[in-house]
C-alpha positions in Angstrom: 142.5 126.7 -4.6 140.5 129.6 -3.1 140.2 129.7 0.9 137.3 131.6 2.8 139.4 133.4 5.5 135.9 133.4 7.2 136.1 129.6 7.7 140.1 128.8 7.1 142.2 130.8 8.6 145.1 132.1 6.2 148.6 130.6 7.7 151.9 128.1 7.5 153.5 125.2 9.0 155.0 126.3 12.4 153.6 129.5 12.5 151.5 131.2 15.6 150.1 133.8 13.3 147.1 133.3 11.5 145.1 135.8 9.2 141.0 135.3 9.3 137.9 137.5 8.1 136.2 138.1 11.6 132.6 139.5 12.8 132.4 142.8 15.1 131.6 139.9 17.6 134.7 137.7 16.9 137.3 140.8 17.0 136.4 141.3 20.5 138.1 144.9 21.7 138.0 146.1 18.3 134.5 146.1 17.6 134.7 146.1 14.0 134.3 143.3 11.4 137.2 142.7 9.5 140.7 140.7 8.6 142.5 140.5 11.2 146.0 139.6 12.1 145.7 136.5 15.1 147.8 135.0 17.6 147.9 131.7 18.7 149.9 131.0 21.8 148.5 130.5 25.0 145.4 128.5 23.3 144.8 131.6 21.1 143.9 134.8 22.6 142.2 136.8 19.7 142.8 139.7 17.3 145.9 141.2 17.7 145.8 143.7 14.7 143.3 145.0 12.4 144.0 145.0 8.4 143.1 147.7 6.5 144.5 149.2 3.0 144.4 152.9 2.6 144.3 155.6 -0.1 146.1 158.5 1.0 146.1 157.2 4.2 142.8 156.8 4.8 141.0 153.1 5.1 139.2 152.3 2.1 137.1 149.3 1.0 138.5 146.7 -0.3 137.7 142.6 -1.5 139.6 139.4 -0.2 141.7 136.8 -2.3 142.9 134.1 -1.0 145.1 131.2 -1.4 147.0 128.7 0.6 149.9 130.5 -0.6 149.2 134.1 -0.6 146.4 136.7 0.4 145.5 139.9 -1.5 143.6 142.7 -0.6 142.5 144.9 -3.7 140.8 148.6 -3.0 137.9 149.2 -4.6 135.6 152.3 -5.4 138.9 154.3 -5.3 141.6 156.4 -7.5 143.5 153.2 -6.5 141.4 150.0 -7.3 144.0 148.9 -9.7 146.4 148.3 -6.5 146.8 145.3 -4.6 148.3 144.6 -1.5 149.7 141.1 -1.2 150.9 138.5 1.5 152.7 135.4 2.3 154.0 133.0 4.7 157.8 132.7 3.9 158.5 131.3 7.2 157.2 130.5 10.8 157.5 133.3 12.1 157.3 135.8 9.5 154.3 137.5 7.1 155.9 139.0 4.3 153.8 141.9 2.5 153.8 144.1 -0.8 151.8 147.0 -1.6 151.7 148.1 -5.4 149.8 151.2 -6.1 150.2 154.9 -6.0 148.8 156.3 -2.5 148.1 152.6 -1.7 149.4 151.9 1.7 148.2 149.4 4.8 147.4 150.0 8.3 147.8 148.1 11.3 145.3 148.9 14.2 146.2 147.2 17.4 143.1 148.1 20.4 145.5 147.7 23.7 145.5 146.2 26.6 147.5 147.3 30.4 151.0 147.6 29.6 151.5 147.4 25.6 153.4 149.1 23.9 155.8 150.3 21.1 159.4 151.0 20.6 161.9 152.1 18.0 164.7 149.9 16.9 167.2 150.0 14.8 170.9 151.8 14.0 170.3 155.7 14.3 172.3 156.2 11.3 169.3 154.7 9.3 166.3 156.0 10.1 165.5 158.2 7.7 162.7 161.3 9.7 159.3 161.9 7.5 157.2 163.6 10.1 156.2 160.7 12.1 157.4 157.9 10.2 160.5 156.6 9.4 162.5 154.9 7.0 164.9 152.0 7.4 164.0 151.6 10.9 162.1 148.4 12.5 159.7 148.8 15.7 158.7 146.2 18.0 154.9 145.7 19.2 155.1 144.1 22.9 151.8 143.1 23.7 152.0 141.9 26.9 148.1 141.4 27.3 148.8 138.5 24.5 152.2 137.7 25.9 154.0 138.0 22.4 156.0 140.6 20.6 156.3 141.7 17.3 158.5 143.3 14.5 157.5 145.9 11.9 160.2 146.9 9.6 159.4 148.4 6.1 161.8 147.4 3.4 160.8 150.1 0.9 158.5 152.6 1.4 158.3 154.2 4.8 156.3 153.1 7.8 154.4 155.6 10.2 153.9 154.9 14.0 150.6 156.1 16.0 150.9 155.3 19.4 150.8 158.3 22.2 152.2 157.2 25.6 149.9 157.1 28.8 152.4 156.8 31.4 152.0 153.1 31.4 151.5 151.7 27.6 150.0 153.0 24.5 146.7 154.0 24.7 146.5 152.4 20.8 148.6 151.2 18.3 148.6 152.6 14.4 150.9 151.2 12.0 150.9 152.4 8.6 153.2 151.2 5.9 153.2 154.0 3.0 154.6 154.1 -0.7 156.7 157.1 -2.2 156.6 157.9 -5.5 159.8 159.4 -5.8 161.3 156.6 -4.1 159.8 153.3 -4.2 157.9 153.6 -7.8 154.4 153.3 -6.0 155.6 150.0 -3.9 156.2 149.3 -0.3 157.1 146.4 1.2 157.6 145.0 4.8 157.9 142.2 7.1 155.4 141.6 10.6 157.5 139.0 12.5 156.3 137.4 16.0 158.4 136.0 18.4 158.3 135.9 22.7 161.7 136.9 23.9 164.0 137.6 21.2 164.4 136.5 17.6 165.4 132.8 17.0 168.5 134.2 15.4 169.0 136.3 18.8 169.5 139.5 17.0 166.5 142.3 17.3 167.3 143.8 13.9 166.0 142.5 10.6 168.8 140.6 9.0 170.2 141.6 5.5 169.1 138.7 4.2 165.2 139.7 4.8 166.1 143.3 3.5 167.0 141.9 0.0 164.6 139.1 0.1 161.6 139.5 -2.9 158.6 139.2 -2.4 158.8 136.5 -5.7 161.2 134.9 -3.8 159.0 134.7 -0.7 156.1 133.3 -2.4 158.9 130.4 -4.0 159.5 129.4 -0.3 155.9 128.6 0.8 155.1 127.1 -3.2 157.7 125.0 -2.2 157.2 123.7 1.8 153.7 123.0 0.9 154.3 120.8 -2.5 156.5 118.8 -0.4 154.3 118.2 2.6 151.1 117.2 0.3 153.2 115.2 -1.7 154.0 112.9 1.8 150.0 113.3 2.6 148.5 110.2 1.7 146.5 110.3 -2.3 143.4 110.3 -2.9 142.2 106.9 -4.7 139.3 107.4 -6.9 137.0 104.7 -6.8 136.8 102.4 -9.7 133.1 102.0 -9.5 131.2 105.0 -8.0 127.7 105.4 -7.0 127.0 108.6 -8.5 125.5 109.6 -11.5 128.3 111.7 -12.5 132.0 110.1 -11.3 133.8 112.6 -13.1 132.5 115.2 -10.7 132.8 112.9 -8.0 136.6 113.0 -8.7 137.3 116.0 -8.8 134.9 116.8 -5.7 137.1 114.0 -3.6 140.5 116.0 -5.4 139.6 119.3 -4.4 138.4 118.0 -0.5 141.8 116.6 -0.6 143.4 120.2 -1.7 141.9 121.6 1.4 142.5 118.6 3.7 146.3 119.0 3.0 146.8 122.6 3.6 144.5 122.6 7.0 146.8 120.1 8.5 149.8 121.6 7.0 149.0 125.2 8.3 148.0 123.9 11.9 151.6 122.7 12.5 152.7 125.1 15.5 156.7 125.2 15.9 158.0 124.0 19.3 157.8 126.7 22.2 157.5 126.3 25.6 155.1 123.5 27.1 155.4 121.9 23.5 157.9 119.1 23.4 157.9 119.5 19.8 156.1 120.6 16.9 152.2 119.8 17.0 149.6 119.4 14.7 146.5 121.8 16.3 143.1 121.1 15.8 142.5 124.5 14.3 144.0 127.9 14.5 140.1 129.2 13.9 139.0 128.4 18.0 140.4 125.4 18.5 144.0 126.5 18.9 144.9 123.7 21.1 146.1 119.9 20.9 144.2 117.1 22.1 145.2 113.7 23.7 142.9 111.7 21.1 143.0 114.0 18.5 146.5 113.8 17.6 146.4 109.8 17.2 144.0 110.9 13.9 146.5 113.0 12.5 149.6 110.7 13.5 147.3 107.7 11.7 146.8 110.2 8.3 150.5 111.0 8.3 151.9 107.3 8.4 151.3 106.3 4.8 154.3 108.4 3.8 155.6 110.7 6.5 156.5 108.0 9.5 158.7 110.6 11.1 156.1 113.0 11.8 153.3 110.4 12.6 155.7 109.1 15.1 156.5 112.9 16.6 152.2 113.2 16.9 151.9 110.0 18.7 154.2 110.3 20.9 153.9 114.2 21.9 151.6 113.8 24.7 153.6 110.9 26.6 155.9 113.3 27.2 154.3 115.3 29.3 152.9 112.5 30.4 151.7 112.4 34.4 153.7 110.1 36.9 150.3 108.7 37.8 150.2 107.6 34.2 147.5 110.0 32.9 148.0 112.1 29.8 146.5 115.4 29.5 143.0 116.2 28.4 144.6 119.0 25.7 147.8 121.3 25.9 149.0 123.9 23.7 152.4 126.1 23.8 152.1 127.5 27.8 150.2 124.6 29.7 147.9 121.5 30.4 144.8 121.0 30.5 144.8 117.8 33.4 140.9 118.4 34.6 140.0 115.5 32.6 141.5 113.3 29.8 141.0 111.1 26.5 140.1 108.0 25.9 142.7 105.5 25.6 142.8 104.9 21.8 146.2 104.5 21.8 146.6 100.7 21.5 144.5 101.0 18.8 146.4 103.7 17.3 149.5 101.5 17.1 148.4 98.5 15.7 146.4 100.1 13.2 149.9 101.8 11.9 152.1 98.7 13.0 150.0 96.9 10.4 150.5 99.6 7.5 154.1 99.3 8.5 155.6 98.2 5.4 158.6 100.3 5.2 159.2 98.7 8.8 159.9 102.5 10.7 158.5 101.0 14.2 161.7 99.1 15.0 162.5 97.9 18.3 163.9 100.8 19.4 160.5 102.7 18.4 158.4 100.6 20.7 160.9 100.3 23.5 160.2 104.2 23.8 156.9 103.8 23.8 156.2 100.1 25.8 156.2 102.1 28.9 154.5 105.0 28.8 151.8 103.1 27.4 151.8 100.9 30.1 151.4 103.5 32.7 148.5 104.8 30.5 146.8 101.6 30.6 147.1 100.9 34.1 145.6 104.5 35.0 142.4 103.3 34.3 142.4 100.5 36.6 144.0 102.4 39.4 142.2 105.8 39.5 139.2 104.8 37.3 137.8 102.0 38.8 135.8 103.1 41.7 133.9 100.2 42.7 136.9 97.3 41.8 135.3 94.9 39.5 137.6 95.1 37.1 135.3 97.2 34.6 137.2 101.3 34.3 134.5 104.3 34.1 134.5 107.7 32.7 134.1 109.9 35.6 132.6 112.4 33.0 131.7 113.0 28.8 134.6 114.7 28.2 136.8 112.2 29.7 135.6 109.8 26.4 135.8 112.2 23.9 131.8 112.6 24.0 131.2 115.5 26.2 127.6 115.5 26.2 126.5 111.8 25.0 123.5 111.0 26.4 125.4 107.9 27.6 126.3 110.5 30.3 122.8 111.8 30.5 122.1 110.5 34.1 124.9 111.0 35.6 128.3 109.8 36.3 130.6 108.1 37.1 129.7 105.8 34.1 131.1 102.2 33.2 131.2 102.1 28.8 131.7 99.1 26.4 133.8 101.5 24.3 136.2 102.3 27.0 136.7 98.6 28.2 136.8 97.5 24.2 139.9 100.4 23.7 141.5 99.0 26.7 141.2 95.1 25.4 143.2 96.1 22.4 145.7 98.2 24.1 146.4 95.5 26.3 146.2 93.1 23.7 149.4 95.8 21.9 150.9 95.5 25.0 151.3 92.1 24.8 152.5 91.9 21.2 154.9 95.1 21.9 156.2 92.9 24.9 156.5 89.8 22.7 159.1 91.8 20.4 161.2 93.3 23.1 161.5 90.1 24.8 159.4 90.5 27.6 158.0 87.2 27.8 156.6 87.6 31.1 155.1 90.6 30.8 153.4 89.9 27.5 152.2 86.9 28.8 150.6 89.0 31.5 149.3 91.6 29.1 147.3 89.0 27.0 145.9 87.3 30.2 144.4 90.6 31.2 143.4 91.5 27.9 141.4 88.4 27.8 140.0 88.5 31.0 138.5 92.3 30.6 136.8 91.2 27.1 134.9 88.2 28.8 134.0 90.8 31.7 132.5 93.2 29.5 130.7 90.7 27.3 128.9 90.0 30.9 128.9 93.5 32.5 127.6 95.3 29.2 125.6 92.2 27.0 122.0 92.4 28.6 121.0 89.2 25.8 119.6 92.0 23.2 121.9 95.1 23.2 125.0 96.4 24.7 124.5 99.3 27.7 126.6 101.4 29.8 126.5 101.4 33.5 126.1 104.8 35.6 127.4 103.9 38.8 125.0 105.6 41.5 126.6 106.3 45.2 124.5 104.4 48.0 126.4 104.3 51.3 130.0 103.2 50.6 128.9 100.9 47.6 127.7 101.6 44.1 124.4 100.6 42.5 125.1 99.5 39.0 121.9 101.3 36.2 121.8 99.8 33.1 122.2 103.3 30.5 119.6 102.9 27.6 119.9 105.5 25.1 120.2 106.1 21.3 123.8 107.3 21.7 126.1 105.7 18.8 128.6 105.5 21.6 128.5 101.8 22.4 128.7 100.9 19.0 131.7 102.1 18.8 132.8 98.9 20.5 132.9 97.2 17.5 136.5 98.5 17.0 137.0 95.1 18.7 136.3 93.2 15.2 136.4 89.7 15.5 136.9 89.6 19.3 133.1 90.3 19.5 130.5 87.9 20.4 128.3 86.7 17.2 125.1 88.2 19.0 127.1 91.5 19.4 128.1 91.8 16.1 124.8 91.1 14.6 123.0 93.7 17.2 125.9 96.4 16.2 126.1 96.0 12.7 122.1 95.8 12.3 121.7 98.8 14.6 124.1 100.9 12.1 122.2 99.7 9.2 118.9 100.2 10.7 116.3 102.8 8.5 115.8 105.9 9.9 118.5 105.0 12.6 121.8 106.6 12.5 122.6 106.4 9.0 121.6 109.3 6.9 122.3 110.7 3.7 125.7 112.1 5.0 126.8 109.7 7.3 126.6 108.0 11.3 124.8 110.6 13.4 126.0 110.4 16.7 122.0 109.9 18.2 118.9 108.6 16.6 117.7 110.9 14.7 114.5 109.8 15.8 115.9 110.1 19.6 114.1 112.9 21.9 117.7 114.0 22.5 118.7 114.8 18.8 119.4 118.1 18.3 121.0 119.6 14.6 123.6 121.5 16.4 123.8 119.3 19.5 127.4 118.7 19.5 127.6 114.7 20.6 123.8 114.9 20.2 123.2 114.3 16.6 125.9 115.5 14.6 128.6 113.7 12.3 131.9 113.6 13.6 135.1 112.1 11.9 136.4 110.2 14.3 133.4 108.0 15.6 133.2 107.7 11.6 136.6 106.3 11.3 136.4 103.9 14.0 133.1 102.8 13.1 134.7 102.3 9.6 137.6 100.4 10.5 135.9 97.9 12.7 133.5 97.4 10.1 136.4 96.4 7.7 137.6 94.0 10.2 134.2 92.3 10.4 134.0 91.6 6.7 131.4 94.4 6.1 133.4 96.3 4.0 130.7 97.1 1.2 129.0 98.9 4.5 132.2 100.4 5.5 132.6 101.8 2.1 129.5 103.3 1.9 129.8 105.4 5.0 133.1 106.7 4.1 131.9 107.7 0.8 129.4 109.6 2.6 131.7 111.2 4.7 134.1 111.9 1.8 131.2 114.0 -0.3 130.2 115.8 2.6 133.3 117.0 3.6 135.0 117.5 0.1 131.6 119.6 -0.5 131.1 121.4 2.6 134.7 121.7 3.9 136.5 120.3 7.1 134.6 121.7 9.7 134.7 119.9 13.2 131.3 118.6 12.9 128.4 118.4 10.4 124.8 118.5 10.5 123.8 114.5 10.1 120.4 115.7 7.9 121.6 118.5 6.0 125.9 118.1 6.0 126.2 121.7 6.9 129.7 122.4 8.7 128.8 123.3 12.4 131.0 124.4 15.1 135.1 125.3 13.9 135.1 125.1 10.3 139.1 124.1 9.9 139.5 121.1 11.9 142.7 118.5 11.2 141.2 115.6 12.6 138.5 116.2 10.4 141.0 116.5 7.4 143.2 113.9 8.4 140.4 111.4 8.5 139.3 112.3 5.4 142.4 111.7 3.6 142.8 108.0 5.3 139.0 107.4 3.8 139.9 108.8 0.9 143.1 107.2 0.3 142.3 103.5 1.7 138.3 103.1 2.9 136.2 104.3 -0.2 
């Protein structure tokens, strides 16, 4: 499967490297569109070295292949465009690299920043003196300005260091990793290792092992960690009957999607470092080099089917860092939190949709006795800090505290009172009481339910004008709060039907009539997040118009539980051509399903693969 290292970054499980095909606008400092190696802690900071092969070492041009398993860089217009300079992921925190050719050699180009710097390594015994490079000798990159470090060491061949001294750093950085003739047969070969303080095996030098390793034998170790993870990635079923001309196509179209779903949320897998409590699933290691407190319940949801382990680990990786208060995080990545605002409490429904595909029975007891709590304290953070007028009903106090940064839900103002919020917190209270039920907590599942059914008859009131369902913006007037009914062409507040049968019969009919109404939301592609006929729709408006994978998975699973599953399969088949055609960016256009915005998104994958594997 060919990658586009201008849309999907080329990387591994665990790793905070990343390779990707950049703009002069995207390299920042450098200036200079091309592939660069990327770094990923702290949220991702940018570039940290420019790529480039050279002919008697001198940068040449060159074409891209690429692969979820290795890259390769061939010269062209040269004496050398036979070579090839190739890489791979053998582990986390390691790129492995050949160069076959004569004259063929690769440069590293690192722009600095205050204090970076370069320094030698290494027994003197083997360094082996060729002007200025050396042989046999490792040097580590500290690039403080990106707060990581790494390890160049040439295996065979010889590598060459540019990097005069100011006083304070290096004024730049010039790797070049050469082949001899006499000594190497036309091939180099080295290894670009990152780590923060020292390596994980606490020694600076490269071990013997990675001396004698092959490059073959490199390439064997990420053939092998990716087979196993998309064999425990959930399949894709091809539909029986299919509603395009040409089904045969259509399969293989849904395979391929499936190809690039796997390796996308196989490659965003950061190792645990730092803030991390342990490994995480990122949204992208394009921009998006962060995880996010709704996100992850996608990806925990897509691993379930066959991985419970790692679902389990995603689920629960924001409760702990979870708040006293009870709030989790908006996002948080290796170094910090993000706690300006937060999520929306999908959770509950998070749980009982795995609890219900359970069947191996990996949610024991002891699972939800880890969890009983923290959800609790989740829950009851709305009602406490959320509820500024006390009637019962929690409000975001802005978009991006439901997921929705710019809805026009939110387009008067906030704070804002919205049917999907009070619907998420119904079923998470309604999990509650179930999860109570098994750990014999009688009285506090008994509790749970009680509220549970109390909030859903409130909302059915607050929200249920007798023809549609509205939000409330809650407008300051002395020291009380004037309710306004919010009347837009948001998709938001159908998103309440994730509440299934609980709904009203009036509700259901206005919800599911709304989603099927001509010239509505549903388009060629999928559920656009306005009216396409709204004044607010905008292509590229973010929550304005685009389609988005998870308002389509909710939308899809409440439509199942309401019967209309010929509906429900429609739009995930929808979804499922788009993004197997147009890959698994973090938003599409609704009229044209063009990827917009990040163009490697895991949620976006891992819904795929649960509509691909259980909705179409």
């Amino acid at each position: 499967m060919p990658i586009d290292l201008r849309k999907v970054p080329f990387s591994r499980m665990g790793s905070y490297v990343a390779i990707s095909l950049l703009s002069a606008r995207e390299s920042g400092k450098h200036g200079k569109e091309g592939l660069y190696v990327r770094h990923l802690r702290s949220g991702g900071k940018g570039p940290i070295f420019l790529l480039e092969p050279t002919v008697n070492n001198q940068p040449v041009p060159y074409v891209i292949q690429a692969t979820p398993i290795m890259l390769r860089i061939f010269p062209t217009e040269t004496d050398s465009s036979d070579g090839v300079i190739e890489f791979c992921f053998p582990h986390a925190n390691q790129l492995h690299f050949r160069i076959r050719g004569n004259n063929l050699g690769l440069r590293l180009t690192m722009v600095t920043g205050s204090y970076d710097h370069v320094t030698p390594l290494g027994p003197i015994q083997n360094r082996v003196k060729h002007d200025d490079s050396y042989t046999g000798i490792s040097w580590e990159v500290n690039s403080y300005s990106h707060g990581a470090r790494f390890l160049l060491t040439p295996l065979k061949g010889r590598l060459c260091i540019n990097a005069p001294w100011d006083g304070l750093g290096c004024r730049y950085i010039r790797a070049s990793f050469l082949t001899e003739d006499n000594q190497s047969n036309g091939m180099a070969e080295g290894l670009i290792q990152d780590y923060v303080v020292i390596r994980e095996n606490l020694e600076l030098e490269v071990s013997r092992e990675d001396r004698k390793a092959s490059f073959e034998r490199s390439l064997g170790i990420v053939e092998r960690d990716l087979r196993n993870w998309r064999e425990r990635c959930p399949e894709v079923k091809i539909p029986q009957t299919d509603q395009c001309d040409e089904p045969e196509i259509h399969a293989s179209s849904l395979l391929k999607g499936h190809a690039l779903a796997s390796y996308i949320t196989w490659s965003c897998i950061v190792r645990q470092e730092g803030f991390l409590p342990s490994p995480a699933m990122y949204m992208s290691k394009n921009y998006m080099a962060n995880v996010w407190s709704w996100d992850h319940c996608f990806n925990a949801m897509a691993l379930f089917y066959k991985n419970p382990a790692a679902a389990w680990e995603q689920f629960c990786l924001f409760f702990q860092r979870q708040h006293p208060s009870g709030v989790l995080p908006d996002y948080m990545n290796d170094k910090e939190a993000s706690w300006n605002c937060c999520k929306p409490p999908i959770h509950g429904w998070t749980l009982k949709w795995m609890m219900e595909r359970d069947s191996s029975g990996y949610i024991t007891d002891d699972k939800l006795s880890e969890i009983y709590s923290p959800l609790a304290r989740w829950t009851q953070w709305w009602f406490e800090y959320r509820d500024f007028d006390r009637d019962g009903i929690p409000q975001y106090n802005h978009g991006n505290d439901s997921g929705w940064d710019n809805s026009t839900v939110f387009l008067q103002g906030v704070p804002v009172e919205s049917p999907d919020l009070a619907g998420f917190l119904v079923i998470q209270m309604e999990v509650l009481s179930h999860v109570a039920s098994r750990l014999r907590k009688t009285d506090e599942s008994k509790m749970w339910q009680a509220r549970s059914k109390d909030l859903l008859a409130n909302m059915f009131e607050h929200f249920w004008d007798g023809e549609s369902l509205h939000a409330v913006y809650l407008e300051p007037q002395g020291s009380a709060w004037r309710h306004n009914p919010v009347y837009c062409h948001s998709l938001l507040p159908y998103v309440t039907i994730v509440l299934g049968d609980c709904l009203r019969a009036d509700i259901k009919k206005w919800i599911v009539s709304g989603l099927k109404e001509r010239g509505a939301f549903m388009t060629e592609y999928g559920l656009a997040t306005e009216k396409i006929t709204s004044p607010h729709y905008k292509p590229d408006g973010y929550w304005r118009g685009p389609i988005w994978a998870p308002a389509t998975m909710l939308i899809v699973d409440g439509l199942v539980k309401l019967g209309e599953k010929q509906f429900a399969q429609d739009i995930a088949r929808r979804f499922c051509h788009m993004a197997a055609e147009n890959g698994m960016a973090e938003n599409f256009s609704a009229l044209s399903g063009q990827p917009l915005e990040d163009t490697a998104f895991t949620w976006t994958s891992s819904v795929y693969m649960i509509l691909a594997h259980e909705y179409l």
